[in-house]
N, C-alpha and C positions, 0 to 999 in steps of 0.2 A: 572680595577681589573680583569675582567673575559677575558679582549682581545678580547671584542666585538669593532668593527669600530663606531666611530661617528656617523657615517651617518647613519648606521642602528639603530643603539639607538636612535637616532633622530628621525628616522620613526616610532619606535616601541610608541616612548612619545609622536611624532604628534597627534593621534585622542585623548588624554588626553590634551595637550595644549590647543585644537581648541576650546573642550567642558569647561573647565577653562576659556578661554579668553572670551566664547560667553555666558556662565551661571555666572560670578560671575568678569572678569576684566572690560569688556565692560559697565555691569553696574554701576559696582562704579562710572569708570569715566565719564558716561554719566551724574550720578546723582549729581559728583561733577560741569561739565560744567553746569548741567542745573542750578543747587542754585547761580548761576552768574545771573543769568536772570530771569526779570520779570516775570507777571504771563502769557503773551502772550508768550512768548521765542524769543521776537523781539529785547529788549534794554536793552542792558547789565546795571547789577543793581549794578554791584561790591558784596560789604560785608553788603546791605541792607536788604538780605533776611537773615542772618546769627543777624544782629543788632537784628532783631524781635526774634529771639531767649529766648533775655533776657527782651524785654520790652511788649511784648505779653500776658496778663493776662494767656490765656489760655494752653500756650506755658509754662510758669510758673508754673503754678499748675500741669501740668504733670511734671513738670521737681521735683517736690516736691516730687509729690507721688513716681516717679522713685524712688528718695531716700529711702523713706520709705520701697519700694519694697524690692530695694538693701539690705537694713540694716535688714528686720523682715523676708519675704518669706525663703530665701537660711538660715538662723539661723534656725528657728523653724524647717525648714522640715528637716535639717542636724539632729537635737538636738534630735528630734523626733525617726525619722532614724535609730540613736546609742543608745540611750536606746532598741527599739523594735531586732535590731538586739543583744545588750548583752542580753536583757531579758528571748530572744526566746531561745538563742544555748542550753540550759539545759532541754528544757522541752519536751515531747513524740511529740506534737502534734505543738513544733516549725514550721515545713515547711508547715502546714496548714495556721498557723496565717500567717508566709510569705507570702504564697499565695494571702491568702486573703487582706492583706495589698498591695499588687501588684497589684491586680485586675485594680483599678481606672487607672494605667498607660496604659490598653488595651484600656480607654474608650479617644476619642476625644477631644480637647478644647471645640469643640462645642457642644456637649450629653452634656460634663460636667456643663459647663455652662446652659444650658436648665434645668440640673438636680438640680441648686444649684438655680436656679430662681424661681422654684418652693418651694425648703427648707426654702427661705428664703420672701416667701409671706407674707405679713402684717395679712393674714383673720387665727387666730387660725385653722380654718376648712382646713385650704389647706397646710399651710407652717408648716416643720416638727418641725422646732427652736423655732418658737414661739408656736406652740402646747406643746411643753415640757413644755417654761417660762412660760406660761399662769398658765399649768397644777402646777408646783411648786409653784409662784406666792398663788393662791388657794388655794393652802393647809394652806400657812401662814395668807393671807389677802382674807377671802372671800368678793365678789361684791354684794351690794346690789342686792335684787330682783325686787326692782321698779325704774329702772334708771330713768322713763320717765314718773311717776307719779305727777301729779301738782292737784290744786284745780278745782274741777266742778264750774258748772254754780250755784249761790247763797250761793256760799261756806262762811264761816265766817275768814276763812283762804286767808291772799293774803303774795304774794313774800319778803323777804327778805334777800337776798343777796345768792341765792339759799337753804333758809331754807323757810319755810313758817309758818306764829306766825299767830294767832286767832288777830281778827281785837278788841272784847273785854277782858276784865279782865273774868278770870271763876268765879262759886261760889263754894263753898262744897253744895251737897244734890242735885245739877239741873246737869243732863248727860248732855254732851257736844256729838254733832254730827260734826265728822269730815268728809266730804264727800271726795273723788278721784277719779282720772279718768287717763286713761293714759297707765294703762296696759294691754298687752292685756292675755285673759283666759290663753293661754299655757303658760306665764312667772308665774304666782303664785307659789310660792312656796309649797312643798307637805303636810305642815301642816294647808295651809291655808283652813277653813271651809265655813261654812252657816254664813254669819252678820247674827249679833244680837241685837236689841236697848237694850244700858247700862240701869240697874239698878241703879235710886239712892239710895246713903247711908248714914248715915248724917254725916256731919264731915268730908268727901271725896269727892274726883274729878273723876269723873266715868265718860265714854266716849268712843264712836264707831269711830276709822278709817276702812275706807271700801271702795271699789268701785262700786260708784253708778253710774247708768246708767238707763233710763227709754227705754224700748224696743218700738217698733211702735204702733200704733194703742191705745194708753191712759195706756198700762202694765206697772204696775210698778209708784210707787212714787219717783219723785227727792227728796231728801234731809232726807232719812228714809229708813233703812236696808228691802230690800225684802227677799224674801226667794231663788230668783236665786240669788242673790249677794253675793260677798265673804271677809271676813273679809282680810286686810291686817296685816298678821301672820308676827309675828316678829319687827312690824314700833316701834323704836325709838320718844317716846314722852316726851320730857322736860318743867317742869315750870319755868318760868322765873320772876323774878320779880327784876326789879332795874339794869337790866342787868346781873343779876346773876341764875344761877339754883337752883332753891330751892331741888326740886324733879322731879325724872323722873320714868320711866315705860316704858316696852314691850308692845304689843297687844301682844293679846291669836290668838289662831287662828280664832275666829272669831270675832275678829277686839276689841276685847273691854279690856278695860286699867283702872285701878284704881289707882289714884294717894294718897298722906297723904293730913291731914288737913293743913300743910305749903304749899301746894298749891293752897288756896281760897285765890283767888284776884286776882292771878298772871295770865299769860298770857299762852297759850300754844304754842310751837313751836316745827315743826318736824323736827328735824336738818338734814344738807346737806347732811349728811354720808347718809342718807336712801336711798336718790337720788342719789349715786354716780355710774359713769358709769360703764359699765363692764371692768377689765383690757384686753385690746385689747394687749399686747406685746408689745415687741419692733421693731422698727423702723429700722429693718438691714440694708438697701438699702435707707435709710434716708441718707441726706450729714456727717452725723458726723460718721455714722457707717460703711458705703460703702465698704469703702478702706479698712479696715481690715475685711470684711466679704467676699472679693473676695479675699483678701492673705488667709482667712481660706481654702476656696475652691480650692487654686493651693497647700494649704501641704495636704489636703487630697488625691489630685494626686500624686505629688510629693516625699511626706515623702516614701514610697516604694519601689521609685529608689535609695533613700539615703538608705534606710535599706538593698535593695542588696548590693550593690557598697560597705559598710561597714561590713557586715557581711564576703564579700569574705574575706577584709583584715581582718576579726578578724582569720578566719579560717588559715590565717598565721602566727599569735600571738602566739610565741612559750608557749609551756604550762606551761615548767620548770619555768617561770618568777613568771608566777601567782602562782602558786603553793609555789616556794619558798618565796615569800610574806606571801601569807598566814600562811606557819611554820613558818617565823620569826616575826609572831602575829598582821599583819595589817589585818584589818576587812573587807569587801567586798566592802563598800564604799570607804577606803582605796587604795583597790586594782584597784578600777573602775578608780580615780579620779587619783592615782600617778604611773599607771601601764599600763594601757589598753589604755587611753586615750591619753600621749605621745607615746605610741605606735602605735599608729591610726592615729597620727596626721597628715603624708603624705597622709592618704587615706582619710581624713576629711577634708584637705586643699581642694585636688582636687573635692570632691564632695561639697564642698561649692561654688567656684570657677565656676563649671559648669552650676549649680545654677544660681549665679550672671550672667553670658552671657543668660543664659534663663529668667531670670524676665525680664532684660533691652527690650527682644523683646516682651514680654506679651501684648497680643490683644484681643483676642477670649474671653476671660473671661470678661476682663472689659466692652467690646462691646455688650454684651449678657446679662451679670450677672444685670449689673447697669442701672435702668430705665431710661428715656431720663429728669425726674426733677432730677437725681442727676448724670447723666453722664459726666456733667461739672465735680463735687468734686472730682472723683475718676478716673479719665483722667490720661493717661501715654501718653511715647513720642510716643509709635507707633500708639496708638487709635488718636493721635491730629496727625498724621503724615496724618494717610487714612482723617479724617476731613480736614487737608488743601487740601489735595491733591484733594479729589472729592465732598466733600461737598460745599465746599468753593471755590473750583476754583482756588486755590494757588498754583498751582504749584512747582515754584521756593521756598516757604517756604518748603516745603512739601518735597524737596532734600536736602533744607538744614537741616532739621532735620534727614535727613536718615545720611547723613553725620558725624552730631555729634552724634548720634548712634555708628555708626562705629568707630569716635574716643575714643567713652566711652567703647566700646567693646576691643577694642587694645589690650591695656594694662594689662587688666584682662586676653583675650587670652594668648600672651605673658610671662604674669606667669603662667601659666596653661602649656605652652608647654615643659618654662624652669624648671620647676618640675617635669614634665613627663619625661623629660630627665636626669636629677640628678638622679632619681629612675633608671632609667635604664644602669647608669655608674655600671662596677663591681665595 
């Protein structure tokens, strides 16, 4: 077309050829020769290392998660995306939020991943996700104060079924002494005071839980409220008789409880709630939660580029459209859902699309993010790709899975190119 000679164009595309053939031909086809051959690269295996594919536990469960990836990452952070970009274009301080919603695409798979390993630490004190649950949690279901409280030494109290019941029947008019042990000073709660020995009363069931403790050198009596000892403020005490609770009662804060005359006879028992553990959060990086707590971590990346990439096309979105919607009385949801969104739909295809060829390679995150007891569950094809290839010794698997990559990749490229091209027909 320009009446340039062959031969010169030919030389002009030579150093692009060379670096194509030596960057990205040479290795397909080396990777396709190798997944012919064993893990030595001595005897040719045929379609053995390709077989393992499908019958490979761990080859499978990436090939699962892949999907999962495919189907939830490239949705959410599109979905994401296109709300933040409609939501923003009206308001002063829109290309801040932009901003800042980009931010995450400056930082690495790797920072990222370091940064989400931390978010998603099991210890409330370190990890930010469970810091929050814990902190909500809380507010609805407070934790006991003595998870770790059980019966001292000649206690009249022994176990059952992590509740602890009095070994006799009580009476009305004789205190009962409930002794503990197990917490330590800085867990007490801040109304708890000075133990007190109960007052009898007649007709009633009067009684001290506390933590007794006799200090070294003879201080202090076992089985009797000192004055350094602290009542256990708040303990849950139940009477039981026949199986059933007749009556129950708090301690005061220092430690002493008054029951009714329907509880002379019956037995005392401090039920298991008083003992219950602290809610420690959830288990992000647990095998059940894993996988979708490192697709959380690639849309907090990711949703950004989907919000550029959409916003450019929104700023193409004739206005006349919207506008005249709105005069002929459709509502803003209206206008979102049957106006802006077929209109978006070429620039939504390809930003979902691009997506999808980016999760199918996703490494960095799962490799990082996911500890080594649940690296198994949350395994894709490129993390089991680097495991065959250098953990294991597999070579030959390890091309054959780069291979079906590449054929799961095609396809999707492909639609990506021939849409890119539609769009750019007059």
């Amino acid at each position: 077309m320009t009446g340039t000679r062959k031969v010169v164009a030919a030389l002009f595309l030579l150093p692009a050829l060379v670096l194509l053939g030596a960057l990205v031909l040479y290795p397909i086809g080396y990777s396709v020769v190798r997944s012919l051959y064993d893990s030595s690269g001595d005897r040719f295996a045929g379609f053995d290392n390709y077989q393992a594919l499908f019958t490979d536990d761990g080859i499978r469960t990436a090939l699962k998660n892949n999907v999962i990836w495919v189907v939830f990452a490239p949705t959410v952070s599109t979905a994401l995306g296109l709300v933040f970009a409609v939501l923003t274009e009206r308001v002063r301080w829109g290309t801040a939020f932009k901003l800042i919603v980009f931010m995450p695409m400056a930082i690495s798979m790797l920072a990222a991943g370091i940064i989400f390993r931390l978010v998603y630490d099991q210890d409330p004190d370190k990890g930010v996700a469970n810091a929050v649950w814990v902190g909500v949690h809380d507010s609805f279901a407070q934790a006991s104060a003595f998870p770790k409280a059980h019966p001292g030494r000649e206690s009249p109290l022994v176990g059952q079924g992590g509740a602890f019941v009095t070994k006799d029947p009580v009476k009305a008019g004789t205190p009962v002494a409930l002794p503990m042990v197990g917490v330590a000073p800085d867990q007490f709660p801040d109304d708890a005071g000075r133990a007190v020995a109960a007052r009898p009363e007649p007709g009633k069931v009067t009684g001290t839980v506390w933590q007794d403790f006799t200090r070294g050198k003879g201080v202090g009596r076992l089985g009797a409220p000192d004055p350094a000892e602290r009542g256990y403020a708040g303990m849950r005490i139940e009477a039981v008789k026949d199986g059933k609770v007749v009556a129950s009662a708090k301690a005061a804060g220092d430690g002493t409880f008054t029951l009714p005359a329907s509880a002379d006879g019956a037995r005392l028992r401090l039920p298991a709630a008083n003992f219950k553990e602290a809610y420690n959060g959830v288990d992000w990086l647990g095998p059940a939660l894993v996988t979708p707590a490192i697709i959380g971590s690639y849309v907090w990346m990711w949703a950004g580029f989907a919000m550029v990439l959409i916003a450019a096309g929104l700023a193409g979105v004739p206005r006349e459209l919207l506008e005249q919607a709105r005069v002929d009385g459709a509502s803003e949801w209206q206008v979102f859902r049957k106006v802006t969104v077929p209109l978006l739909a070429p620039v939504l295809a390809v930003v979902t699309v691009t997506l999808m060829i980016n999760v199918l390679k996703v490494f960095d995150l799962v490799y990082i993010i996911a500890p080594g007891s649940s690296q198994d569950d949350a395994n894709v094809l490129a993390l089991e790709l680097y495991r065959k290839g250098f953990s294991e010794g597999r070579p030959g698997v390890a091309s054959a899975i780069a291979v079906f990559l590449l054929l799961l990749v095609i396809p999707v490229m492909l639609f990506n190119i021939r849409r890119l091209r539609r769009e750019g027909r007059p």
